[in-house]
C-alpha positions as a Markdown table, in Angstrom:
| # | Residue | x | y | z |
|---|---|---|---|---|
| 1 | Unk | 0.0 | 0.0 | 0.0 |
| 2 | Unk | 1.5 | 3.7 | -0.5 |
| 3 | Unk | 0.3 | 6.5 | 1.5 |
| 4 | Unk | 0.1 | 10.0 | -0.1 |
| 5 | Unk | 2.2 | 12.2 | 2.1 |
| 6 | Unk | 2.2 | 15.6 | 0.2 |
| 7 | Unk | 1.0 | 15.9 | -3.0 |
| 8 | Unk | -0.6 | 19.0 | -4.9 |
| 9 | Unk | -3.6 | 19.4 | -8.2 |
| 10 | Unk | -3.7 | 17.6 | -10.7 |
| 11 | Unk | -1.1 | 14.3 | -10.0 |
| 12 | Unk | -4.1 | 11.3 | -10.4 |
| 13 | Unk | -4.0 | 7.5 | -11.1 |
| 14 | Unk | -4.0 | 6.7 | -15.1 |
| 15 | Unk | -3.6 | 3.4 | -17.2 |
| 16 | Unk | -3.9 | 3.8 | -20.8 |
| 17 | Unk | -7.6 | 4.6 | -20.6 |
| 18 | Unk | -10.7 | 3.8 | -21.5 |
| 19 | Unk | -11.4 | 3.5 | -25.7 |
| 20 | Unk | -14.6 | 2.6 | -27.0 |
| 21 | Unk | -17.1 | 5.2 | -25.3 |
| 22 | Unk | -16.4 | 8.6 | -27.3 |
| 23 | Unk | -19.5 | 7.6 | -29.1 |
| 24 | Unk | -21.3 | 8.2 | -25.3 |
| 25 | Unk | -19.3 | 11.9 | -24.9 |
| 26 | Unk | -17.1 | 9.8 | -22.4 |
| 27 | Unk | -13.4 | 10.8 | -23.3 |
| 28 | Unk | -10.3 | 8.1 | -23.2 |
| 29 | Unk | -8.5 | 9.5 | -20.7 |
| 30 | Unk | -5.3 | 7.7 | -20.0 |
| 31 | Unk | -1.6 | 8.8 | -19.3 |
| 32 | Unk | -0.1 | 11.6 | -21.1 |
| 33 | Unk | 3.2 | 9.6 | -21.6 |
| 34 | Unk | 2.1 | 6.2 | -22.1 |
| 35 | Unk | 5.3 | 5.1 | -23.4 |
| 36 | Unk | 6.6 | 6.2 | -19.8 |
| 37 | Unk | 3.7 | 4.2 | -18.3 |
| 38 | Unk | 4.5 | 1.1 | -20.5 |
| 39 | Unk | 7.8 | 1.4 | -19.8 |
| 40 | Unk | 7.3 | 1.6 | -15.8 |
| 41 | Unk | 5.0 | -1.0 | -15.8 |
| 42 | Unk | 7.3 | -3.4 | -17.6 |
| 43 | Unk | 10.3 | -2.6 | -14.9 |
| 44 | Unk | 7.8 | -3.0 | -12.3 |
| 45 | Unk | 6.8 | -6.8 | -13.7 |
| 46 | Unk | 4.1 | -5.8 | -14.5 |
| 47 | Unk | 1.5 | -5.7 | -17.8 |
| 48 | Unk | 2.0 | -2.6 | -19.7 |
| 49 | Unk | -1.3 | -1.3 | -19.5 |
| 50 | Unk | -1.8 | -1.6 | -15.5 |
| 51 | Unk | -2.8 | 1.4 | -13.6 |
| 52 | Unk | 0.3 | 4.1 | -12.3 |
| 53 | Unk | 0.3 | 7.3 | -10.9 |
| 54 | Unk | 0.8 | 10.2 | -12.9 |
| 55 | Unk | 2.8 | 12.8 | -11.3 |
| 56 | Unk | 3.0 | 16.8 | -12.6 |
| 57 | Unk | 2.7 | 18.8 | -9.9 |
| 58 | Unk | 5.6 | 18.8 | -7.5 |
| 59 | Unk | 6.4 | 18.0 | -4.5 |
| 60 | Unk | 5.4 | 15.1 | -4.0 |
| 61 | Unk | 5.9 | 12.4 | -1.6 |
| 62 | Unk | 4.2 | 9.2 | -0.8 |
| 63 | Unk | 5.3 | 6.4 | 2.0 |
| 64 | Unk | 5.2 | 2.8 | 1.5 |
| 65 | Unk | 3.4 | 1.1 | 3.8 |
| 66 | Unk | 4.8 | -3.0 | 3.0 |
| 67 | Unk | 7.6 | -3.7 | 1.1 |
| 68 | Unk | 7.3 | -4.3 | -2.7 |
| 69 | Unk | 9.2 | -3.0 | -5.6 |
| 70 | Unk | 8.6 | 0.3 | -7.5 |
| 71 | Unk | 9.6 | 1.6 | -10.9 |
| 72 | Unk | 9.8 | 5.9 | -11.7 |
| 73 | Unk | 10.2 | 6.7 | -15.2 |
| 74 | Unk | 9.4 | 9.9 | -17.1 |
| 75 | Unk | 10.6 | 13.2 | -16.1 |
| 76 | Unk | 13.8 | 12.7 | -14.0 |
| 77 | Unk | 12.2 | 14.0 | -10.7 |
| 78 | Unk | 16.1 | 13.7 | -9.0 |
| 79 | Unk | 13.8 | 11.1 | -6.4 |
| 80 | Unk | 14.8 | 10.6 | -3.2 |
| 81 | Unk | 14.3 | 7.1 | -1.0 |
| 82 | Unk | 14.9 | 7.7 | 2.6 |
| 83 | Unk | 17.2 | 10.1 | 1.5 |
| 84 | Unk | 19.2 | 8.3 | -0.9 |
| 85 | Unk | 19.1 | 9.1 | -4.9 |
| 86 | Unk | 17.1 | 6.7 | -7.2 |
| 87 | Unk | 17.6 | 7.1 | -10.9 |
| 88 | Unk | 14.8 | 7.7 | -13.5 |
| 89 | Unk | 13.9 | 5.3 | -15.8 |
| 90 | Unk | 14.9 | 3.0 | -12.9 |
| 91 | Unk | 12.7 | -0.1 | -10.9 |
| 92 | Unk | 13.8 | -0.8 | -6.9 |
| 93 | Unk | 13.0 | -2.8 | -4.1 |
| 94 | Unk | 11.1 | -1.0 | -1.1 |
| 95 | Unk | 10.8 | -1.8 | 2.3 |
| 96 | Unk | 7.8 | -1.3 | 4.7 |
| 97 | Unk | 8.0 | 2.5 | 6.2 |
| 98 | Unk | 10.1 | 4.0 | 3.3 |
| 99 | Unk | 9.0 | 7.5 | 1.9 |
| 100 | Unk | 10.0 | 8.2 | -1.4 |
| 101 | Unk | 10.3 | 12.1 | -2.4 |
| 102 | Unk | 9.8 | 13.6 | -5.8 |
| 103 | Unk | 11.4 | 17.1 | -6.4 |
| 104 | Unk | 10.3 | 19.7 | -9.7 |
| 105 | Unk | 12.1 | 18.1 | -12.7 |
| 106 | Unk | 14.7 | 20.5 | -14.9 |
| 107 | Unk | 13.1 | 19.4 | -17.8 |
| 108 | Unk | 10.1 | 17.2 | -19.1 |
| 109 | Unk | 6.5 | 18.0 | -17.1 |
| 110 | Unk | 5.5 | 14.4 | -16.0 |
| 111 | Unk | 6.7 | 11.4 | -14.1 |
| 112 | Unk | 5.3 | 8.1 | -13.0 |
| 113 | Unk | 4.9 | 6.1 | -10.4 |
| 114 | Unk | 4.3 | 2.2 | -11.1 |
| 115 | Unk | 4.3 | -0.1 | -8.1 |
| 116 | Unk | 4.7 | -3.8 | -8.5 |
| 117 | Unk | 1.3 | -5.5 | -9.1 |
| 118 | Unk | -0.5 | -1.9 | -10.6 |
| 119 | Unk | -2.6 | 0.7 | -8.4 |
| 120 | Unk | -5.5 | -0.7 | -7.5 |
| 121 | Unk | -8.8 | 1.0 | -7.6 |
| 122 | Unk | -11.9 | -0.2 | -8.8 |
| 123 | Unk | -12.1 | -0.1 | -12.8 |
| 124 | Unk | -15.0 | 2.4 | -14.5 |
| 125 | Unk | -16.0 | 1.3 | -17.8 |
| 126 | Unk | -13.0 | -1.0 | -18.4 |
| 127 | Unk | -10.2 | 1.3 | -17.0 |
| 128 | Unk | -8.8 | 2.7 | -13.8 |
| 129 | Unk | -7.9 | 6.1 | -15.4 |
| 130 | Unk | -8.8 | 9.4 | -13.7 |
| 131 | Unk | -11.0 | 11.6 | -15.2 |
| 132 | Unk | -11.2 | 14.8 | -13.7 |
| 133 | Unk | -14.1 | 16.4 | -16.0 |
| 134 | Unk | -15.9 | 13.6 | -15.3 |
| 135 | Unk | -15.7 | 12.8 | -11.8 |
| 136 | Unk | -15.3 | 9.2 | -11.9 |
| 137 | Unk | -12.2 | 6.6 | -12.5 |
| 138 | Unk | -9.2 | 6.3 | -9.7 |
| 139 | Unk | -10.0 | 7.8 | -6.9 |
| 140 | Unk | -13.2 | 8.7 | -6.2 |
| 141 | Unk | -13.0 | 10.8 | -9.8 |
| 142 | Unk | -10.5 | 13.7 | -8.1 |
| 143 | Unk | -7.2 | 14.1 | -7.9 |
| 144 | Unk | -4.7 | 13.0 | -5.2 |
| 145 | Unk | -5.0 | 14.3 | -1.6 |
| 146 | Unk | -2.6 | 14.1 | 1.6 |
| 147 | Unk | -4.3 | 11.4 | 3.5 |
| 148 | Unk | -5.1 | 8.7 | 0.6 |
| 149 | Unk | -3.9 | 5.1 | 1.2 |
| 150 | Unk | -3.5 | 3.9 | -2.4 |
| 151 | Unk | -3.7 | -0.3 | -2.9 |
| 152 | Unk | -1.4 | -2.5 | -5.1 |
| 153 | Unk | -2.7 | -5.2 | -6.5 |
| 154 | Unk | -1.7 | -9.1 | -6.4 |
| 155 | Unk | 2.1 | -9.6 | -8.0 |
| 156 | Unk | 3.3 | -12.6 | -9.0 |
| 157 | Unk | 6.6 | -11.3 | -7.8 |
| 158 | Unk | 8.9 | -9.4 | -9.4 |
| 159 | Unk | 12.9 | -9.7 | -8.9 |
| 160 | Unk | 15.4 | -6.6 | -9.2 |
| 161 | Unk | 19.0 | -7.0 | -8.4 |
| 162 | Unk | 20.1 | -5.3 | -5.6 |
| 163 | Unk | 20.6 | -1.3 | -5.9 |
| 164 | Unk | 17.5 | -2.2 | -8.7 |
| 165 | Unk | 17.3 | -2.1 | -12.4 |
| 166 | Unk | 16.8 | 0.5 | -15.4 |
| 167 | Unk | 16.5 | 1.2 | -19.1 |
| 168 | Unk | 17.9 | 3.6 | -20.8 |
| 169 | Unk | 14.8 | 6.5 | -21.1 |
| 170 | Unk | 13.3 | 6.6 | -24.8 |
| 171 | Unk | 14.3 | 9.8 | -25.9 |
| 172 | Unk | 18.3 | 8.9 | -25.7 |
| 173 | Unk | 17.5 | 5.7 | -26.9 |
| 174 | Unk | 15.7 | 6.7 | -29.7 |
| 175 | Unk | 17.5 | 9.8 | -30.5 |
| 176 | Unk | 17.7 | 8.9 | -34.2 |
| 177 | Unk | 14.0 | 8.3 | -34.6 |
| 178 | Unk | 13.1 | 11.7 | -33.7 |
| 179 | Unk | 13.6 | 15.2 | -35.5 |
| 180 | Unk | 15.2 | 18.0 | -33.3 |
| 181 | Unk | 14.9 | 21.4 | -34.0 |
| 182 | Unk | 17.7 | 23.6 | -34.6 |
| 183 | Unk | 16.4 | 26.5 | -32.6 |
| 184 | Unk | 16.0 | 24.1 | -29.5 |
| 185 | Unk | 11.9 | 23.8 | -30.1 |
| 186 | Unk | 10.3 | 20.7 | -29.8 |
| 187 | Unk | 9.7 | 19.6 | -33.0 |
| 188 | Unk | 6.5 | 17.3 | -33.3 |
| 189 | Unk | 5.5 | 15.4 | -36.6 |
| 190 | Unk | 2.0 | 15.5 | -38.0 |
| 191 | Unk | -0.6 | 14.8 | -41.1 |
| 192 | Unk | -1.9 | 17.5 | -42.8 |
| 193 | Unk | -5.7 | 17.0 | -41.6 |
| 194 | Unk | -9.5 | 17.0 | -43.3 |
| 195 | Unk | -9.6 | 21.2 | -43.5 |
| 196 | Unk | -6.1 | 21.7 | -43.9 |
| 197 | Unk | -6.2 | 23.1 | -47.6 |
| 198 | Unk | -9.2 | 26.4 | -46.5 |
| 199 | Unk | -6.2 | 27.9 | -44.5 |
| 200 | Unk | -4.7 | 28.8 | -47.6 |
| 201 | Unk | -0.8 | 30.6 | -47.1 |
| 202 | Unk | -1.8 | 30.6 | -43.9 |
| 203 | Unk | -1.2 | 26.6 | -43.7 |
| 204 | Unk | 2.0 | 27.0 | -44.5 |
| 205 | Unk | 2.9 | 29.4 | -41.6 |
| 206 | Unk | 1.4 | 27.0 | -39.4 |
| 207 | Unk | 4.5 | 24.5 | -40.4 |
| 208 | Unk | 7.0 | 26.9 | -40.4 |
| 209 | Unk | 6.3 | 29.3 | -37.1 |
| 210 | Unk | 7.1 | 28.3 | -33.4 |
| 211 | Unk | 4.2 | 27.7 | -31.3 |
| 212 | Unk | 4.8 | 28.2 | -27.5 |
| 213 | Unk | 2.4 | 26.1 | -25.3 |
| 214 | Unk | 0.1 | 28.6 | -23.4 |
| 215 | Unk | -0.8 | 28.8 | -19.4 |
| 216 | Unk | -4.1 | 27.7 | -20.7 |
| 217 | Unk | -3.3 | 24.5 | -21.1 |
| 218 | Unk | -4.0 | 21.1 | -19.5 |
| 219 | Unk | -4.8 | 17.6 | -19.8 |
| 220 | Unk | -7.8 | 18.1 | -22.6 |
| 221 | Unk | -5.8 | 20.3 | -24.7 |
| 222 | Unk | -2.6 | 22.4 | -25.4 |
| 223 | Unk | -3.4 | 26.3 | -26.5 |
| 224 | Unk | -0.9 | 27.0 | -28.4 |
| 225 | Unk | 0.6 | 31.0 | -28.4 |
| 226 | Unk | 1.9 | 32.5 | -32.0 |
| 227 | Unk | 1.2 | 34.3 | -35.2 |
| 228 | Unk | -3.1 | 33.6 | -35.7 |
| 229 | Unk | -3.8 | 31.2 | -38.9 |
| 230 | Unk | -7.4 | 31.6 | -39.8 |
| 231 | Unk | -9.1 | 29.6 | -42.8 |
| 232 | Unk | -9.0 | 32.0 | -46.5 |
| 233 | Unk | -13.6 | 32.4 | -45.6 |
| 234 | Unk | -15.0 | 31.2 | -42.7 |
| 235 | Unk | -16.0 | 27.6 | -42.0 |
| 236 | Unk | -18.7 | 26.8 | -40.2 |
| 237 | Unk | -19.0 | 22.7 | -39.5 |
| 238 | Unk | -21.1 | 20.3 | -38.2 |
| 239 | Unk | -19.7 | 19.3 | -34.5 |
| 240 | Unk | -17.4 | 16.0 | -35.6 |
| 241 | Unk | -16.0 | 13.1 | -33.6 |
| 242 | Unk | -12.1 | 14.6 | -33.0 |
| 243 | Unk | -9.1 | 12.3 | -31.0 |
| 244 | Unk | -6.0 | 12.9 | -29.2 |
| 245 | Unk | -3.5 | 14.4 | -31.3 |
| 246 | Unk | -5.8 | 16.3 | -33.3 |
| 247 | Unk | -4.6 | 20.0 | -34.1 |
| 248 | Unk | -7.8 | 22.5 | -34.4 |
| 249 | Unk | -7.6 | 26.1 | -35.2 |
| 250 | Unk | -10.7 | 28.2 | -33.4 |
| 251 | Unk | -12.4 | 31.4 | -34.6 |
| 252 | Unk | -9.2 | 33.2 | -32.9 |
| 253 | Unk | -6.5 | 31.7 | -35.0 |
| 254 | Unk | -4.7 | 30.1 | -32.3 |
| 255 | Unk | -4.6 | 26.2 | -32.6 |
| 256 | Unk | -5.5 | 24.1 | -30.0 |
| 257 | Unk | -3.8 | 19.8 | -29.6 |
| 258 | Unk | -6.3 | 17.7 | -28.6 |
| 259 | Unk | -4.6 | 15.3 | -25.6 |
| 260 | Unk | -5.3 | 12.4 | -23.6 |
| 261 | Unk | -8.7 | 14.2 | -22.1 |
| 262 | Unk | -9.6 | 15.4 | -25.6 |
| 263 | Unk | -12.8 | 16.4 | -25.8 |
| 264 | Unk | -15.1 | 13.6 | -27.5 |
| 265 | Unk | -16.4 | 16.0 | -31.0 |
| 266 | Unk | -16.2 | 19.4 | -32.0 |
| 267 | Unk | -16.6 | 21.8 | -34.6 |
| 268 | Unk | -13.4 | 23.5 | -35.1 |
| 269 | Unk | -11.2 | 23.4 | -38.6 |
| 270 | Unk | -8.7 | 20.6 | -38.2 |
| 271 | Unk | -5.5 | 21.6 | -40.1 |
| 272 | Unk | -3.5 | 18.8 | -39.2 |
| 273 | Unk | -2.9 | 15.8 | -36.8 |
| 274 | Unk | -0.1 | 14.1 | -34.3 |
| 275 | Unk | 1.5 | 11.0 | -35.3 |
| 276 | Unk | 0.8 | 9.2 | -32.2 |
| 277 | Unk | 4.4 | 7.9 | -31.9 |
| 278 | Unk | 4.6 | 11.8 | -31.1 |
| 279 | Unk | 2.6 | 11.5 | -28.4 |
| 280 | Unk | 4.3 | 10.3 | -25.5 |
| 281 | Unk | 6.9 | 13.8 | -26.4 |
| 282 | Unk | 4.0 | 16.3 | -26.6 |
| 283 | Unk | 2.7 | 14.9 | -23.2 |
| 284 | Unk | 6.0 | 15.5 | -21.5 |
| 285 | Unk | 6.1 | 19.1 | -23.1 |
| 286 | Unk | 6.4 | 21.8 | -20.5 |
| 287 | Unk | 3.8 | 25.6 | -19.9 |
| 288 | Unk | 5.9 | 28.1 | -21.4 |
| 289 | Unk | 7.8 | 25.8 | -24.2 |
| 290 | Unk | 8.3 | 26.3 | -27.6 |
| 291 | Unk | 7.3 | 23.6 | -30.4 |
| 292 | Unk | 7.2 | 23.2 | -34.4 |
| 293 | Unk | 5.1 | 21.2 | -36.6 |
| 294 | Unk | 6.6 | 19.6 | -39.6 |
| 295 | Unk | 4.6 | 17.3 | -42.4 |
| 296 | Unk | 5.3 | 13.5 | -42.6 |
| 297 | Unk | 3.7 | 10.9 | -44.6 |
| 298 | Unk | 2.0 | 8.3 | -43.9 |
| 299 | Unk | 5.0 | 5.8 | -44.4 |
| 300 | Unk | 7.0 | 7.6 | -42.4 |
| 301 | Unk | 4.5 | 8.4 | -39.0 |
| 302 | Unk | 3.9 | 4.1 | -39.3 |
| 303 | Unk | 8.3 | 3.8 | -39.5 |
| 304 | Unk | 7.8 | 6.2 | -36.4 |
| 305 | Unk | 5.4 | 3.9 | -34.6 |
| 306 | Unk | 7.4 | 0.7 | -35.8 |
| 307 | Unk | 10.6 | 2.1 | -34.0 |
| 308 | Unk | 8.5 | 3.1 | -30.8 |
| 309 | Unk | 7.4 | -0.9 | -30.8 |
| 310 | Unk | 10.7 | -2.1 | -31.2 |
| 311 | Unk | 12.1 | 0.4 | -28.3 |
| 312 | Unk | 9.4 | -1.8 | -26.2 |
| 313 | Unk | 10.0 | -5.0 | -27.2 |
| 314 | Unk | 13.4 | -4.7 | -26.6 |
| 315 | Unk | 12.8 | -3.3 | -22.7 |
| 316 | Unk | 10.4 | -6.1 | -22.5 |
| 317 | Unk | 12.8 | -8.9 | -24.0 |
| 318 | Unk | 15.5 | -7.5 | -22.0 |
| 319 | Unk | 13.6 | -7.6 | -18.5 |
| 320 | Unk | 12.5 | -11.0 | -19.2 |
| 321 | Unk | 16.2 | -12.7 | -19.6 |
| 322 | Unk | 17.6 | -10.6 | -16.7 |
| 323 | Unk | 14.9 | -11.8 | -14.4 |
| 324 | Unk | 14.8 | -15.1 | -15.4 |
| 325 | Unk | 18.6 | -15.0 | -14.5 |
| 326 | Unk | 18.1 | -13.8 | -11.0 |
| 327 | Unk | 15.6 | -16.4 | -10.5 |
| 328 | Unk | 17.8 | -19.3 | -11.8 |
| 329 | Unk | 20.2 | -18.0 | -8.8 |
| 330 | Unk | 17.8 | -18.2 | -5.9 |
């Protein structure tokens, strides 16, 4: 069990959400970095999609209240057990009265937590996810409070070497899979999208403009701050089914990302889309950044995808033959 010592808005319990009900108006939810999730879940023994806790406000420290293993991946958080330094992207063994402490990470906007055996709250609709608009999902629909004595569920047990056990975080490891931007933005790859053609020239400065992320952002959708892009006459459009990555441009000219709480339809233009190997970056993207947009095909956004599976399997494969030593030694 873990014990929520300090924590502030916002930090809630995710898996990789709830699909299948956007034809209801209920919205996927789901971690903002899944391939952190995944990834945390996987060093943790357990299965990828199992419930974590997503962390983006900071401090924030919880207290373990039996032993168990943990895994931390996502933003490097320079985490603290009992004092001592645990590495990101990292999985450890924990012992009954530890407190682990989280500190504001340099860089990157989330981390997550992913105890051995997954949180456990009751599923909603298929999913433990949070979501906040909707008051239902982890715990009791709200965010995490000082006070709230989190489960784990049932492990089959998972072994980590003593000191623990890591992977090397996605974003080194894939380095050559993703673009970077010469003027240090964030450069995020997308499909020109169903209304992308009534912007006109303006389409084209949406490509080749920053966009900074605005204070008005959050877990249904990035604003995004820059030079307005409007459609060459106005549009009006029958409210439409939209998804998480999806890039609309309202009446003001100042495009808005659809994320993991993205709403379920609207009416907005859409001038272009995420690739959803994308994703996982745009979800660990900062208030305040700066990003660009550049076109891909479709061949290259599934490449994209094909290397973020491999990335996986690898961790997976990896994991497998190191515990399966340390269990050969017992």
């Amino acid at each position: 069990m873990i014990e929520i010592v300090e924590t502030g808005p916002l930090n809630t319990v995710q898996d990789l959400g709830r699909p299948g009900y956007r034809n209801i108006g209920v919205t996927a939810s789901g971690a903002m970095d899944p391939l952190a999730l995944t990834v945390g879940n996987l060093l943790a023994g357990n299965e990828p999609g199992m419930a974590g806790l997503e962390i983006q406000t900071f401090p924030f420290r919880v207290r373990f209240t039996a032993p168990g293993v943990f895994a931390l991946t996502g933003a490097d958080c320079r985490a603290r057990l009992d004092g001592v330094d645990v590495a990101p992207w990292w999985a450890v063994a924990v012992a009954a009265g530890q407190v682990l402490e989280l500190s504001p990470p340099l860089k990157e906007a989330r981390a997550y937590l992913c105890p051995a055996g997954g949180v456990d709250v009751a599923p909603v609709m298929g999913s433990r996810s949070t979501s906040l608009r909707g008051g239902f999902g982890g715990v009791d629909g709200r965010f995490l409070a000082a006070g709230d004595r989190i489960d784990a569920g049932a492990s089959a047990g998972c072994f980590v070497p003593e000191g623990g056990i890591g992977v090397v975080p996605p974003a080194i490891s894939l380095k050559e899979a993703f673009p970077v931007a010469g003027d240090g933005a964030l450069l995020i790859r997308a499909l020109p999208a169903g209304e992308h053609d009534l912007f006109g020239a303006d389409a084209d400065r949406f490509w080749n403009q920053p966009w900074k992320i605005s204070s008005r952002s959050d877990r249904t959708g990035y604003r995004l701050s820059g030079d307005p892009i409007r459609p060459v006459a106005p549009v009006e459009m029958r409210s439409h089914g939209v998804v998480p990555g999806v890039i609309q441009v309202p009446p003001a000219g100042e495009p808005i990302v659809q994320m993991s709480d993205a709403n379920t339809a609207g009416g907005y233009p859409k001038i272009a889309g995420v690739v959803e190997a994308d994703l996982w970056r745009l979800g660990q993207a900062r208030i305040g950044s700066m990003l660009r947009f550049t076109p891909v095909t479709h061949a290259e956004a599934r490449a994209a995808e094909r290397a973020v599976a491999g990335y996986v399997a690898d961790v997976r494969e990896t994991l497998r033959l190191v515990r399966q030593s340390l269990v050969a030694m017992q």
